[in-house]
C-alpha positions as CSV (number, residue, x, y, z in Angstrom):
1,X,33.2,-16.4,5.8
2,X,36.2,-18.4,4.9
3,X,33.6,-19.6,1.6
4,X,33.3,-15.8,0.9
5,X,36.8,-14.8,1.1
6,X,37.7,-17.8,-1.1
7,X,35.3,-16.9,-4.0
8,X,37.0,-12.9,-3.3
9,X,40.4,-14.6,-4.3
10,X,39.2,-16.7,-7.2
11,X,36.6,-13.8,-9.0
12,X,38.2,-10.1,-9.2
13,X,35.4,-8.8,-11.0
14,X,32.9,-7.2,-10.5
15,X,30.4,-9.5,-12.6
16,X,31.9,-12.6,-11.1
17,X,32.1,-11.1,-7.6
18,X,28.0,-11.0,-7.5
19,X,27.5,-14.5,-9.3
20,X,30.0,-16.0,-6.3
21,X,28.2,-13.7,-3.7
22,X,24.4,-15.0,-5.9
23,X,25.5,-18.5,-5.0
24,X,26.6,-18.1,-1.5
25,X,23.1,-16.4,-0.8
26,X,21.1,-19.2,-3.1
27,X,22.6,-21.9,-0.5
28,X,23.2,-20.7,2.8
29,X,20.1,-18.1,4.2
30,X,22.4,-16.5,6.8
31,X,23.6,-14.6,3.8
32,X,20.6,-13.3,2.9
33,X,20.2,-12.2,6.8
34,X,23.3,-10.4,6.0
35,X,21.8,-8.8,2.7
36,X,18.9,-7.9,4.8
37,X,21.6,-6.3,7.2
38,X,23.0,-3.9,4.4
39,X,19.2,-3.2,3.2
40,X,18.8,-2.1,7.4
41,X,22.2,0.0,7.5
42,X,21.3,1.8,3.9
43,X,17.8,2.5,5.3
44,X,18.9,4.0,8.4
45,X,21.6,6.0,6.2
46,X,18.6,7.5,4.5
47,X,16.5,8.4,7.5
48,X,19.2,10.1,9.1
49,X,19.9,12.0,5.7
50,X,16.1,12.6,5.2
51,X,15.7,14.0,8.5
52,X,18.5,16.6,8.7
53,X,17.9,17.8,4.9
54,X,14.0,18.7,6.1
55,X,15.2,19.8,9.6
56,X,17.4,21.7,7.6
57,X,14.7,22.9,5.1
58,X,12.4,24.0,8.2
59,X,14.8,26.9,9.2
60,X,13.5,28.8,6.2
61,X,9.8,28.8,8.0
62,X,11.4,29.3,11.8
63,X,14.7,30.4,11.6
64,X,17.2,29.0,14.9
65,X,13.9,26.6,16.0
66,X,13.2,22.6,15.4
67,X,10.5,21.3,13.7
68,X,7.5,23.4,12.5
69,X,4.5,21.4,14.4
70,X,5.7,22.1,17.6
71,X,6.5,25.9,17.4
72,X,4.1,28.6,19.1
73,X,3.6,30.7,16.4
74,X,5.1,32.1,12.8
75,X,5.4,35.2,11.2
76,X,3.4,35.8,8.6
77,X,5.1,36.6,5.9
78,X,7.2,33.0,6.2
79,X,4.3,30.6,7.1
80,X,2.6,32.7,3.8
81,X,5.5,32.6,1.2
82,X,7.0,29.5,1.9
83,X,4.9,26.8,1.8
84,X,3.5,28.1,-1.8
85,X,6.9,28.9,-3.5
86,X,7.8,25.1,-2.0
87,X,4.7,24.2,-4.0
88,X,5.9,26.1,-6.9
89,X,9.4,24.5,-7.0
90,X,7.5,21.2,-6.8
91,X,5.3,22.0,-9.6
92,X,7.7,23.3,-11.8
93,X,10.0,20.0,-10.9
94,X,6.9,17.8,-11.9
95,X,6.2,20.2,-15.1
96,X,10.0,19.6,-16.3
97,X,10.1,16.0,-15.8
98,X,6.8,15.7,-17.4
99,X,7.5,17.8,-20.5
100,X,7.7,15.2,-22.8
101,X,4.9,13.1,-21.6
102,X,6.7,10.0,-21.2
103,X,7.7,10.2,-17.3
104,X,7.2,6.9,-16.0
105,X,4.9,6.7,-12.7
106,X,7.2,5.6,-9.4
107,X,6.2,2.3,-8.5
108,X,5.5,2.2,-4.3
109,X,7.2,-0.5,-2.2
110,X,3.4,-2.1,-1.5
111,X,2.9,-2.6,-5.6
112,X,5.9,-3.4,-6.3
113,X,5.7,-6.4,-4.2
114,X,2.0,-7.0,-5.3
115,X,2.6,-6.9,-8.8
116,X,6.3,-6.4,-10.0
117,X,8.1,-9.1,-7.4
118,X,9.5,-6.0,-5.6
119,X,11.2,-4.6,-8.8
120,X,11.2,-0.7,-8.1
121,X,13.6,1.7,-9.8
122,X,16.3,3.3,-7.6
123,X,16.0,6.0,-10.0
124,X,12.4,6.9,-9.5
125,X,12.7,6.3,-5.7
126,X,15.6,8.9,-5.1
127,X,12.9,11.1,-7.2
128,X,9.8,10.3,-5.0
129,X,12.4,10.8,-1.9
130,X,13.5,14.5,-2.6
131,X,10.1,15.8,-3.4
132,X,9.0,14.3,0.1
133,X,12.1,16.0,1.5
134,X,10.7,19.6,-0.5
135,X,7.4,19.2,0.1
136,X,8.0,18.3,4.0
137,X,10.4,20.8,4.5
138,X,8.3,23.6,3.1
139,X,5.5,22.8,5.4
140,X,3.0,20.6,3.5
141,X,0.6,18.9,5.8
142,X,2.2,15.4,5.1
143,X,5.1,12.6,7.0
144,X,7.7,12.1,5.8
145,X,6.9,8.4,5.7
146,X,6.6,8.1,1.8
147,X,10.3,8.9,1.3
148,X,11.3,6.9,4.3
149,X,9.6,3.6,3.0
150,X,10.3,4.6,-0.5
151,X,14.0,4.7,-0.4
152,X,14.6,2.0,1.9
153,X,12.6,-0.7,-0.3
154,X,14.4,0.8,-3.3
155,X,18.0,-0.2,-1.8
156,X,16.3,-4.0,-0.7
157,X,14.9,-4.2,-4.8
158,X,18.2,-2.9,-6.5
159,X,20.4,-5.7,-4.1
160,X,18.1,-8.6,-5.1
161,X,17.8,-7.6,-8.6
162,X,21.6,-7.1,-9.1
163,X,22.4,-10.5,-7.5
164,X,19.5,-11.8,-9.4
165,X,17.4,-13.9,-6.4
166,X,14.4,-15.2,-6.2
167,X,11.2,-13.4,-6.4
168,X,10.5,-14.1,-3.1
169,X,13.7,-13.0,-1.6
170,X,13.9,-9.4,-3.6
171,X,9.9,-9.4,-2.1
172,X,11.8,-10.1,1.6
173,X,14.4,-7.9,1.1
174,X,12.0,-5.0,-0.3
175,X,10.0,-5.2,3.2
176,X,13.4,-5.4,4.9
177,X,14.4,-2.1,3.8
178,X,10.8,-0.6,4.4
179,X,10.9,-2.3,8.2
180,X,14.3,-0.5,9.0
181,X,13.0,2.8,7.3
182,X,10.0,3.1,9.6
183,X,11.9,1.3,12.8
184,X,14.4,4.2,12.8
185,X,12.4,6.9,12.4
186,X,10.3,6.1,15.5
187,X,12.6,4.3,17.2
188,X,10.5,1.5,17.3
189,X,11.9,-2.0,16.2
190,X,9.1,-4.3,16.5
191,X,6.5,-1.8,15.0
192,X,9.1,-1.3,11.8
193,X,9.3,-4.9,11.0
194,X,5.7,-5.6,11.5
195,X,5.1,-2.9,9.0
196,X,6.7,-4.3,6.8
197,X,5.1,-7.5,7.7
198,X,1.6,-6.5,7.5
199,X,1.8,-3.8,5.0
200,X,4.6,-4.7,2.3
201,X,5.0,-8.5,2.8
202,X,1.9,-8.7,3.3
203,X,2.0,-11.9,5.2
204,X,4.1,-13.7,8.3
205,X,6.6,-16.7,7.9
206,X,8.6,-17.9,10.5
207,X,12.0,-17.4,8.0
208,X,11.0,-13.8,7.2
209,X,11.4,-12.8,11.0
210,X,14.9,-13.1,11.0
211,X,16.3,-10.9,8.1
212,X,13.3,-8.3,8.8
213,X,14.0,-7.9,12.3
214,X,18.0,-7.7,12.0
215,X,17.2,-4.9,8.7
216,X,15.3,-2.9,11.5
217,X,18.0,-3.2,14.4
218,X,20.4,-2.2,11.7
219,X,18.8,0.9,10.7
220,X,18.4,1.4,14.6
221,X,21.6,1.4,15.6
222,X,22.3,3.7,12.5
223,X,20.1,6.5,13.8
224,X,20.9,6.5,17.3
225,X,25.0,6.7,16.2
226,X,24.1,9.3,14.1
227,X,21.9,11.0,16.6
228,X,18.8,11.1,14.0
229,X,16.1,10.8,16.8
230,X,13.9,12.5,19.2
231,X,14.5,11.8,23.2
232,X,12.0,9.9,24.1
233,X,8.9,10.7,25.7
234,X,7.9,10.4,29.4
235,X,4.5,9.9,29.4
236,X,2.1,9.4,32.2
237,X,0.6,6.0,31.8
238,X,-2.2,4.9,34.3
239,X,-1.4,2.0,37.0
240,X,-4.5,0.4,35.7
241,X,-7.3,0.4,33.4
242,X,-11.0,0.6,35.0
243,X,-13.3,-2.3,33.3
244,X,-15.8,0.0,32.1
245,X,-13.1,1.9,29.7
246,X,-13.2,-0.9,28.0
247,X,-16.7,-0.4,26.1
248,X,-15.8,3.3,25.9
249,X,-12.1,2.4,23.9
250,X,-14.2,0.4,21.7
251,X,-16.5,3.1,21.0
252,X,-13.8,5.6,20.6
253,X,-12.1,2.8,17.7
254,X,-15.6,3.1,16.0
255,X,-15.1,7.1,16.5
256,X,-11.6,6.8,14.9
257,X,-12.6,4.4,12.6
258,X,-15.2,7.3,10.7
259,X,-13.2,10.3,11.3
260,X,-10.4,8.2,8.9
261,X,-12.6,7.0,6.5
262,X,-14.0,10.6,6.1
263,X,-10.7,12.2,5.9
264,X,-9.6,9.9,3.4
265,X,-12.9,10.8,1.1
266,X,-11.2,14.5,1.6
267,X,-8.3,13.6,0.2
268,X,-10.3,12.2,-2.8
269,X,-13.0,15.3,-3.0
270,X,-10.2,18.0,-3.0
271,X,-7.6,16.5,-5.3
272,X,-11.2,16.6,-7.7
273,X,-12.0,20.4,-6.6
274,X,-8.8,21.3,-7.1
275,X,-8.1,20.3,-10.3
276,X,-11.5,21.6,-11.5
277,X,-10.1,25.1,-10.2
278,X,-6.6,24.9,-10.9
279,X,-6.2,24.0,-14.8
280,X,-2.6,24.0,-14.8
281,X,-0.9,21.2,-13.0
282,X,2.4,22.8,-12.5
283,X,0.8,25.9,-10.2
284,X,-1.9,23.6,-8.1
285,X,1.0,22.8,-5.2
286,X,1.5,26.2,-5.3
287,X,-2.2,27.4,-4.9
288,X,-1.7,24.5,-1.9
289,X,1.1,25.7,-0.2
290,X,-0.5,29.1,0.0
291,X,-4.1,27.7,1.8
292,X,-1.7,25.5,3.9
293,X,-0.2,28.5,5.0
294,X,-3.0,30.7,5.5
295,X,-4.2,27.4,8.1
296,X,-0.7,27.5,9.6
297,X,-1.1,31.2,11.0
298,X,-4.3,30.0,13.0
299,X,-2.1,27.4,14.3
300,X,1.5,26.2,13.0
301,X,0.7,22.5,14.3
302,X,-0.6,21.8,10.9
303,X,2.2,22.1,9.7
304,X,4.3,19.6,8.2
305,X,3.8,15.9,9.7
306,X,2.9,17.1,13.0
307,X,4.9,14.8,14.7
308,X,6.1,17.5,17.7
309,X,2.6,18.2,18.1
310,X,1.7,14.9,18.3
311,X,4.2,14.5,20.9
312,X,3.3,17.6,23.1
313,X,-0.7,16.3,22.9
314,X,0.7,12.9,24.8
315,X,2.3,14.4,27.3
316,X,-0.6,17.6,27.9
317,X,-3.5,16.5,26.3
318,X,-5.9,19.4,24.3
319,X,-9.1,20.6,26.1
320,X,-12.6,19.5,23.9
321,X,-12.6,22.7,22.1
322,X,-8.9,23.1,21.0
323,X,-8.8,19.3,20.1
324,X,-12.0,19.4,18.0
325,X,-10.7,22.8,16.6
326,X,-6.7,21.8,15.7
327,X,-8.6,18.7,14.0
328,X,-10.1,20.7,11.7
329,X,-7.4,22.3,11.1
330,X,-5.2,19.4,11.0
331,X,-7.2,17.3,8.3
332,X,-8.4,20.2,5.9
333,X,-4.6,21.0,5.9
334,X,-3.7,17.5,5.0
335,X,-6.4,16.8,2.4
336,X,-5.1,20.7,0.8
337,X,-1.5,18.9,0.7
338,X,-2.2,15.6,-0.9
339,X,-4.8,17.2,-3.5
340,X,-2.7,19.7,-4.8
341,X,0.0,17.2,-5.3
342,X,2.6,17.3,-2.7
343,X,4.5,14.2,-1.8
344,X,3.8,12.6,1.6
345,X,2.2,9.9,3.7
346,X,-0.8,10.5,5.8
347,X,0.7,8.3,8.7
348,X,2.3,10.8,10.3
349,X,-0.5,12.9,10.3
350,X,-3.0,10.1,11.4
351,X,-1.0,9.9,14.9
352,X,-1.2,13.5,15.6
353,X,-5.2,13.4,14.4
354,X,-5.7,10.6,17.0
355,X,-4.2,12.1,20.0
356,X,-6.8,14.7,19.0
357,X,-9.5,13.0,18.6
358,X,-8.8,10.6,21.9
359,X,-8.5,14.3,23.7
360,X,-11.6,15.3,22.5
361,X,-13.5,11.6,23.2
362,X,-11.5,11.7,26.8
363,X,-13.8,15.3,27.6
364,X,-16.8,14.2,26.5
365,X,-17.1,11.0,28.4
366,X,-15.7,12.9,31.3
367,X,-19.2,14.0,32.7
368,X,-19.8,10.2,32.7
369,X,-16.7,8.6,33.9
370,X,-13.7,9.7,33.7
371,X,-10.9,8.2,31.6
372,X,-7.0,8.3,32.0
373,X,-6.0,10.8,29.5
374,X,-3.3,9.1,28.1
375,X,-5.0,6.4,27.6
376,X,-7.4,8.2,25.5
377,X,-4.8,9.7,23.6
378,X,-2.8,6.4,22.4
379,X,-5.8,4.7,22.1
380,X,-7.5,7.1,19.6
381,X,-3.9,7.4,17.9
382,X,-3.0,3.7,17.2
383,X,-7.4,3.1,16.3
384,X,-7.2,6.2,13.6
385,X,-3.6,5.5,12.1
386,X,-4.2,1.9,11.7
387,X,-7.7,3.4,9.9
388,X,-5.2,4.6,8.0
389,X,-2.5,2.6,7.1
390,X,-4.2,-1.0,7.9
391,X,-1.6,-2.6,10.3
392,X,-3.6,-2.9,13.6
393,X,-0.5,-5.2,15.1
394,X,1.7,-2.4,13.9
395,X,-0.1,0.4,15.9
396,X,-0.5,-1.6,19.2
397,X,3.1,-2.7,19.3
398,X,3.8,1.2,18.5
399,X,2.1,2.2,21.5
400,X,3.7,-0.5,23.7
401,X,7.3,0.8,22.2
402,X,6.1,4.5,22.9
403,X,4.6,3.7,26.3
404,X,6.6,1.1,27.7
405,X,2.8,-0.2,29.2
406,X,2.0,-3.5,28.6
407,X,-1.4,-3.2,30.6
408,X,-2.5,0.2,28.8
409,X,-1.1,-1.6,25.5
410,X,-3.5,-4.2,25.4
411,X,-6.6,-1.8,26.5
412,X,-5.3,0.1,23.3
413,X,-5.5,-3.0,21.4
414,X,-9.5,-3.4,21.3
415,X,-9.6,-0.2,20.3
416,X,-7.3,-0.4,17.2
417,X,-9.3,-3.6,16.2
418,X,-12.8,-2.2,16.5
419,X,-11.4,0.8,14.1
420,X,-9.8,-2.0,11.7
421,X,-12.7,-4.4,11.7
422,X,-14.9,-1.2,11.2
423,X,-12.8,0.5,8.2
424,X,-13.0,-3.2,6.9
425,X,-16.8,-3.3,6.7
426,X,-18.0,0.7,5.8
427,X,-15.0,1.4,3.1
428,X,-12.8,-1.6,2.7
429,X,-9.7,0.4,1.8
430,X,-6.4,2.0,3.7
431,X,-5.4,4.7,2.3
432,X,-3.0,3.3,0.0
433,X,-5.3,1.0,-1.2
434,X,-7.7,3.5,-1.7
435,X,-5.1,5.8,-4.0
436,X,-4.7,2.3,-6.2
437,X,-8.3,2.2,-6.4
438,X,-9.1,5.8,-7.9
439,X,-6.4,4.9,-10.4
440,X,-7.9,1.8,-11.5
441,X,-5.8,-0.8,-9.7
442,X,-7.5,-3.4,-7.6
443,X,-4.7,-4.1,-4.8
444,X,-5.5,-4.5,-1.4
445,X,-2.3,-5.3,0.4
446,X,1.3,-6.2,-0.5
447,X,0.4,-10.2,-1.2
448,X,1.9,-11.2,-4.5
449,X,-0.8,-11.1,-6.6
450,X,1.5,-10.6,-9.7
451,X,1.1,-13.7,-11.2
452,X,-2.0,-13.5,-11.3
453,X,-1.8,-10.5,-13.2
454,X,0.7,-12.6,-15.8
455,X,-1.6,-15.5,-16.3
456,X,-4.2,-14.3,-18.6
457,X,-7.2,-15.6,-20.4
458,X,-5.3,-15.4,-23.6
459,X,-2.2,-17.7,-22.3
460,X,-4.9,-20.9,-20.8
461,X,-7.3,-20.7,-23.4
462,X,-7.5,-23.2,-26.0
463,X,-7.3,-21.2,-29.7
464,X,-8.8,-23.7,-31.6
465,X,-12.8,-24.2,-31.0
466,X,-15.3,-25.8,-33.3
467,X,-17.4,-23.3,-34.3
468,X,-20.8,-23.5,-36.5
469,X,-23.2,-20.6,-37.9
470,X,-26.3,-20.1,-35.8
471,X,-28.8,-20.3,-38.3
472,X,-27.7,-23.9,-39.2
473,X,-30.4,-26.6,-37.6
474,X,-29.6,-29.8,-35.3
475,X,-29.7,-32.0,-37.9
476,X,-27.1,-30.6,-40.2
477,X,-24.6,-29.9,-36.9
478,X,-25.4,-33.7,-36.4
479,X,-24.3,-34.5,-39.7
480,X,-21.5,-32.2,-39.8
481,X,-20.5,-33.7,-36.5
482,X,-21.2,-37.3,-37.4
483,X,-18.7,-39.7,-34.9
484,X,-17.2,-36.9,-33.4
485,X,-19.4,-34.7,-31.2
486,X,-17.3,-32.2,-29.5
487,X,-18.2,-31.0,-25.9
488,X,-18.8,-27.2,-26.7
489,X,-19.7,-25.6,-30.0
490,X,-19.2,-21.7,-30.5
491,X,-21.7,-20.1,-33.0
492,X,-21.0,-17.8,-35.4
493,X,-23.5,-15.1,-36.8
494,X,-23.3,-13.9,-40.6
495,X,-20.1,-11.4,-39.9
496,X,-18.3,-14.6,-38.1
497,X,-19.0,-12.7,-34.9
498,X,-19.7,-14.6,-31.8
499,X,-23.7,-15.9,-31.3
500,X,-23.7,-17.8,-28.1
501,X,-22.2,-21.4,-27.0
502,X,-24.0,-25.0,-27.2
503,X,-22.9,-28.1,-25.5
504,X,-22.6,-30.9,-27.9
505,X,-24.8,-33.4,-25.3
506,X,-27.9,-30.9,-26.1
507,X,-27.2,-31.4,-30.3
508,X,-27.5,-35.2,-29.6
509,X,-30.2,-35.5,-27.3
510,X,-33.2,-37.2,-29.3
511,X,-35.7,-34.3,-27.9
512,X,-34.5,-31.7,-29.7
513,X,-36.8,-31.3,-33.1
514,X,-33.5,-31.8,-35.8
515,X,-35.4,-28.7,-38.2
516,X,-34.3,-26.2,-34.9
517,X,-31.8,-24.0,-35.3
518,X,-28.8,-23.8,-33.4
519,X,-29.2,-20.4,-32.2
520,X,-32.4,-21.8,-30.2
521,X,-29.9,-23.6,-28.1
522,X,-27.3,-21.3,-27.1
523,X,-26.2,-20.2,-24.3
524,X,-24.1,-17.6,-22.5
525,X,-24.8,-15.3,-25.4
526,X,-23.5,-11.8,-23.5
527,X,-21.0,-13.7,-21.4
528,X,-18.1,-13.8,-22.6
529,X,-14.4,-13.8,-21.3
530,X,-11.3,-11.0,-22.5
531,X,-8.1,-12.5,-23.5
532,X,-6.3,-10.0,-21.5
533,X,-8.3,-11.0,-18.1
534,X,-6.3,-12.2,-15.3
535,X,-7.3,-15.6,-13.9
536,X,-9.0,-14.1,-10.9
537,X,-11.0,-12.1,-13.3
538,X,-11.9,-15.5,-14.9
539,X,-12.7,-17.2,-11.6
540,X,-14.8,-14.3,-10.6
541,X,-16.9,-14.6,-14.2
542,X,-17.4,-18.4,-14.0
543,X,-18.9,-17.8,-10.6
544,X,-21.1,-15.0,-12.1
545,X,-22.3,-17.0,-14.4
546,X,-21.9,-20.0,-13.7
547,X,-21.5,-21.2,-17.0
548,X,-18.9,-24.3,-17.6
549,X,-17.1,-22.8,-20.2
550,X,-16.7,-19.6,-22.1
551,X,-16.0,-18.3,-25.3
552,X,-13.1,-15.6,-25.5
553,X,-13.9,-12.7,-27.8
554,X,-11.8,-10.3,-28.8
555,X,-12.5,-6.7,-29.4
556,X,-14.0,-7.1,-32.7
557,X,-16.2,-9.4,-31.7
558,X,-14.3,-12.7,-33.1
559,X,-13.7,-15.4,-31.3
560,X,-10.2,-16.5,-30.3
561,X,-10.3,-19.5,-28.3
562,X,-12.4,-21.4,-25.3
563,X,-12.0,-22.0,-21.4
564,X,-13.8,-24.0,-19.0
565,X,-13.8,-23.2,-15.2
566,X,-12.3,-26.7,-14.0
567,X,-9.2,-26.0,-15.9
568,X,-9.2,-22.2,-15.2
569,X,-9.5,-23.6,-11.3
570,X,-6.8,-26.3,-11.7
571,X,-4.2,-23.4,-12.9
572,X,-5.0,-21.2,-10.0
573,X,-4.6,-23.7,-7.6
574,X,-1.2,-24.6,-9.2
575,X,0.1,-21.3,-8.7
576,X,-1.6,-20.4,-5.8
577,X,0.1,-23.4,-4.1
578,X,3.5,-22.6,-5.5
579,X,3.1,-19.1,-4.5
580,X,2.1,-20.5,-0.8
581,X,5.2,-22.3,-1.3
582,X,7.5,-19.4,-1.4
583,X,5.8,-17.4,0.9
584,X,6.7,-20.0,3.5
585,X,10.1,-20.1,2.4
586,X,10.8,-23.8,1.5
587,X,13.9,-22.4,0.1
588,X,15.4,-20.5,3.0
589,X,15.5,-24.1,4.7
590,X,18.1,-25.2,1.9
């Protein structure tokens, strides 16, 4: 501290305030535990703010009530009107900001961290943020998760890039922001910051722990002085769990595990109906909000995130023929939302579709043996939300923060891994992951993979190759090559397009006729490598083809350069140390 106030004497601007507060950080970590601190008390800040503006927005649905999931009924002309001129403002709001068809896309806190180095624009964040809050508070079938995650990374990117640290760091502080975000808003410390560990990290380090977990009890303390949160649930946990549950809760993780995989095919299949049926973009919430609404007056629980409803299902479970009914309802209402282009998570709404479904599994295996309700109902909650968002460790330290039962928590546990291992093997993706897929992006988690992404064909090749024409025969490529035979040849055809590749062994070897042309010799005539291709990309086609070394052809067919696979492999171990480096945090140590 006495460092700090010394450089606040010495530098009175603003510009040489952050350079002073840059170094400080750059040699001492506890000052990055205290940026990570900030990030935690900003998130909270916005969670707090978040949740009264929706609360807020809700009235117009139910005036003088709380939140819409939990209410008995609506009248009709509200749950009808609101929800679609919600959708309308949102349209219109993504019709003006699109007008002159340059909006940039908003950038989530998992690829910012897997490609950008957690750069994400505060900007486009407070954007992404108030059309959660609008689309939320109008009763869209969505959590409020996107803008709680969204806006607390933001804060974490702008701190790091405005002090300008290291890559890794504005990655740390990006998760930081995300773990306080979801650790305030259900009250849950340990399942915030492994979140953020599992989801936006992407990976565990022993100096990560630290700044995550004091950004969470930051953002914690925020909420409960601010009085942001729900009193928490007394639930009736079972004194033990009977041995042959445990082969049930596995099946009921399998259960979970295709009721999330088909929900998120929804999600896909209606966003594609519905802009089939709904040409222009600016009325589809609209059309959206009114179906939603239409679903909300046979029950109001789909409403919003469903996180009252989720709550009164813990406590009094559904029969088998409400559960299986309000599940209906509950996921055609959610894949309506995200389709016609409402923003949201489906986090929220996995929880309350797995107390469901855990109510439903708990009656049908009643005739057989009878299961603790409860049990069912966290179990099939943490198995279908980590379906969802991909964080099994997340979900079972959830229930053990919403439970308070260590014994129940760990019966939970096998259930939540059969539904991961399961997702893993039938689809592969979470539901983020899955969004990045159907726009062309090939990112599974938050793992830096953005330098891979940087180091393209182009930048290892080597641009200047020896090159022949096809049709020329061994003996004049031996002549032309006379003392100096190089290890690869690329042949050319008459338009100086590329004709294949020939090692310059197989030119010299005595049994090869010298009247045979070149072309007769080539190799790897299709297979060819892209100078903008990443170095996975490269890997992956060297193991394809298994080929020592490819030509790189542009897109007219001329040939730019060479690579061979032991120097693409000696890059990408380079770099995949260094960034094994970081993630380990060598430098937090300094």
């Amino acid at each position: 501290m006495t460092a700090l106030l010394e450089h606040l004497r010495t530098h009175r601007t603003p510009t040489r305030l952050l350079v002073a507060l840059r170094a400080l950080v750059r040699t001492d970590s506890l000052w990055l535990v205290f940026l990570a601190c900030v990030t935690g008390t900003l998130a909270g800040l916005a969670v707090t703010v978040i949740t009264d503006t929706t609360l807020f927005a809700h009235h117009l649905l139910a005036p003088g009530h709380g939140r819409l999931s939990g209410l008995p009924g609506l009248v009709p002309w509200r749950a009808l009107c609101v929800p679609t001129l919600g959708g309308l403002a949102l349209g219109l709001w993504h019709f003006l900001a699109n007008r002159d068809g340059h909006s940039p896309r908003p950038v989530d806190p998992i690829e910012a961290n897997a490609l950008h180095g957690g750069r994400m624009s505060l900007r486009d964040s407070l954007v992404v943020t108030g059309q959660t809050i609008l689309s939320n508070g109008c009763g869209a079938s969505l959590g409020l998760e996107a803008g709680f995650s969204q806006i607390g990374a933001a804060f974490g990117s702008r701190i790091g890039r405005n002090l300008r640290l290291h890559r890794a760091d504005v990655r740390m502080l990006v998760g930081a922001g995300t773990a306080g975000a979801i650790g305030a808003a259900f009250d849950a410390p340990l399942a915030g910051a492994f979140y953020a560990f599992e989801l936006i990290i992407g990976s565990y380090a022993y100096p990560l722990l630290a700044p995550v977990a004091c950004a969470t009890l930051c953002a914690l303390a925020v909420v409960h002085m601010t009085g942001a949160i729900l009193p928490a649930m007394v639930i009736d946990t079972p004194a033990t769990v009977p041995p042959l549950a445990y082969p049930l809760l596995a099946a009921l993780g399998l259960a979970a595990a295709l009721i999330g995989v088909a929900l998120m095919k929804s999600v896909a299949a209606t966003e594609t109906l519905l802009r089939r049926l709904v040409r222009p973009d600016w009325l589809r919430p609209a059309v959206g909000g009114l179906l939603v609404g239409l679903l909300a007056l046979l029950s109001p629980s789909v409403l919003s995130s469903g996180h009252m409803a989720m709550r009164a299902g813990l406590v009094h479970a559904p029969g088998l023929s409400l559960a299986v009914w309000l599940l209906l309802l509950k996921a055609v209402a959610s894949s309506i939302s995200v389709g016609a282009g409402f923003r949201g998570g489906l986090f929220f709404a996995s929880l309350y579709l797995g107390v469901l479904a855990g109510a439903a599994f708990c009656s049908l295996t009643a005739p057989f043996l009878p299961l603790p309700v409860t049990l069912c109902t966290v179990a099939g909650m943490c198995a279908l939300a980590t379906t969802i968002i991909g964080a099994p460790l997340t979900m079972i330290l959830l229930a053990l923060e919403t439970t308070h039962s260590p014994g129940m928590t760990a019966a939970v546990a096998l259930a939540a891994i059969v539904a991961s291992l399961t997702v893993r093997r039938i689809f592969g993706y979470t539901f983020a992951t899955w969004r990045f897929h159907l726009r062309g992006e090939n990112i599974r988690s938050g793992v830096d993979v953005g330098w891979m992404r940087a180091l393209t064909v182009a930048r290892m090749m080597r641009p200047i190759v020896d090159s022949l024409p096809a049709g020329m025969s061994v003996a004049e490529a031996r002549a032309t090559f006379a003392g100096r035979m190089p290890r690869y040849i690329v042949l050319l055809d008459a338009d100086q397009h590329y004709a294949g590749l020939v090692e310059g062994t197989r030119i010299g070897t005595l049994d090869v006729p010298p009247e045979q042309p070149l072309s007769d010799l080539a190799e790897a005539r299709h297979e060819v490598l892209a100078p903008g291709s990443c170095v996975a990309e490269a890997v992956a086609t060297f193991e394809r083809t298994s080929h020592p070394a490819l030509a790189v052809v542009g897109a007219q067919g001329h040939v730019m350069g060479l690579l061979s696979e032991r120097y693409v492999l000696r890059r990408y171990a380079e770099e995949l140390e260094r960034t094994r480096r970081d993630l380990a945090g060598e430098k937090y140590a300094r």
